[in-house]
C-alpha positions as CSV (number, residue, x, y, z in Angstrom):
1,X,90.4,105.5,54.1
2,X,86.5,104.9,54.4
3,X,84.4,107.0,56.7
4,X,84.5,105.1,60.5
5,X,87.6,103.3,59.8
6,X,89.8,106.2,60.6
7,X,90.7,104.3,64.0
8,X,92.7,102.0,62.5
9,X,95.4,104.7,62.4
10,X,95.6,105.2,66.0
11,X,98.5,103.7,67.9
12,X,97.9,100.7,69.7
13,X,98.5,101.6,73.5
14,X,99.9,100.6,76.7
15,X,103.1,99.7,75.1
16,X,106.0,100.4,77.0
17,X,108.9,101.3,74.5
18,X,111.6,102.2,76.9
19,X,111.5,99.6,79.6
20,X,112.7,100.3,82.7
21,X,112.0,103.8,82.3
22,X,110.5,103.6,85.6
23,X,113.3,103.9,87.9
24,X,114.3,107.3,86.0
25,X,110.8,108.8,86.6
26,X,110.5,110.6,89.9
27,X,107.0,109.4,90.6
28,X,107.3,110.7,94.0
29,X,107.0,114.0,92.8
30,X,103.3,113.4,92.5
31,X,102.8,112.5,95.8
32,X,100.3,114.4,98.0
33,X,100.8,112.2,101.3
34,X,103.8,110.2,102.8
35,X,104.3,107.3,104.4
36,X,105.1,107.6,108.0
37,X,105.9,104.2,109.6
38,X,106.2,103.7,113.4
39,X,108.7,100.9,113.5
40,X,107.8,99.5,117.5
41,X,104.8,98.3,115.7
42,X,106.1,97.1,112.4
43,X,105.7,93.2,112.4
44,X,107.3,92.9,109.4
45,X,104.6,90.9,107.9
46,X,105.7,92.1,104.6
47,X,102.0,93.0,103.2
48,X,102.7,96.8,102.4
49,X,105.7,95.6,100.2
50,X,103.7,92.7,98.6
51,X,100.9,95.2,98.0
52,X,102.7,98.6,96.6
53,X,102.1,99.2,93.3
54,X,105.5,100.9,92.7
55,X,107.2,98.8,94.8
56,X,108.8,101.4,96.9
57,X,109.3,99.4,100.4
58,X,112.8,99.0,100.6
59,X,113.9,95.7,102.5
60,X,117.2,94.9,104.5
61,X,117.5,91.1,106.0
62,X,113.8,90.6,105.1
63,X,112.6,93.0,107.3
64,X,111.2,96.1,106.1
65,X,114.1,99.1,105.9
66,X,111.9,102.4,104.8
67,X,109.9,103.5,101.8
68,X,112.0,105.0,98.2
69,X,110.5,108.2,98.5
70,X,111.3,109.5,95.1
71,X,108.6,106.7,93.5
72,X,106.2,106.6,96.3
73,X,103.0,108.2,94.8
74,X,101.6,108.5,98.0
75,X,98.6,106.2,97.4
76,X,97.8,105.2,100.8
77,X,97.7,101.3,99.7
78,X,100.6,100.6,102.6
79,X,98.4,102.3,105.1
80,X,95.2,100.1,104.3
81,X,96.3,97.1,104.3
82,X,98.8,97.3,107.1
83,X,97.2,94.5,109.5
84,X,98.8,96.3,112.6
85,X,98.2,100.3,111.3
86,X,102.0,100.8,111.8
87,X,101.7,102.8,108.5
88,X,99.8,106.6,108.4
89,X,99.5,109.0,105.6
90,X,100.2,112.8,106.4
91,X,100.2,115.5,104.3
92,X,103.3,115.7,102.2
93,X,104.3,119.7,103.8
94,X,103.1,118.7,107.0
95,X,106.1,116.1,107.0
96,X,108.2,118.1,105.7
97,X,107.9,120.5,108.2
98,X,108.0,118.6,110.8
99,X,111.4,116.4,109.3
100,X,112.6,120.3,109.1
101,X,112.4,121.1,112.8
């Protein structure tokens, strides 16, 4: 092959050859912060579920149920968009301790 065309052997990428390989990858892992939602203030407007990237919100009789914590990455996305701040983001062993006690 000619000299500067040796990036024609490179993969293409972004292709996802095992779809829905997502649900068996524990994002959540990841995660450096959680999700804490105070549900007295939850409207249920539905604008953390619309705007999570990994769709974790889970949703019972289209009202919003709790997050699925083993994909949640912890992004804080809920949290920022949540029009009545019913959504915080703690430190992933601060909630742990504290769901310990």
């Amino acid at each position: 092959m000619p000299e500067g065309q040796v990036w024609k052997n490179i993969p293409t990428g972004g292709l996802e050859l095992d779809p829905g390989s997502t649900k068996r990858v524990r994002t959540g892992e990841w995660r450096s912060e959680l999700p804490i939602i105070d549900f007295s203030k939850c409207t249920h407007c539905m604008i953390c579920w619309v705007d999570c990237p990994d769709a974790c919100f889970e949703v019972t009789d289209t009202k919003l149920a709790g997050v699925d914590l083993e994909h949640c990455k912890g992004c804080g996305i809920c949290a920022s968009v949540c029009p009545v701040h019913c959504i915080t983001m703690v430190p992933e062993q601060a909630a742990t301790t504290v769901e310990g006690d």
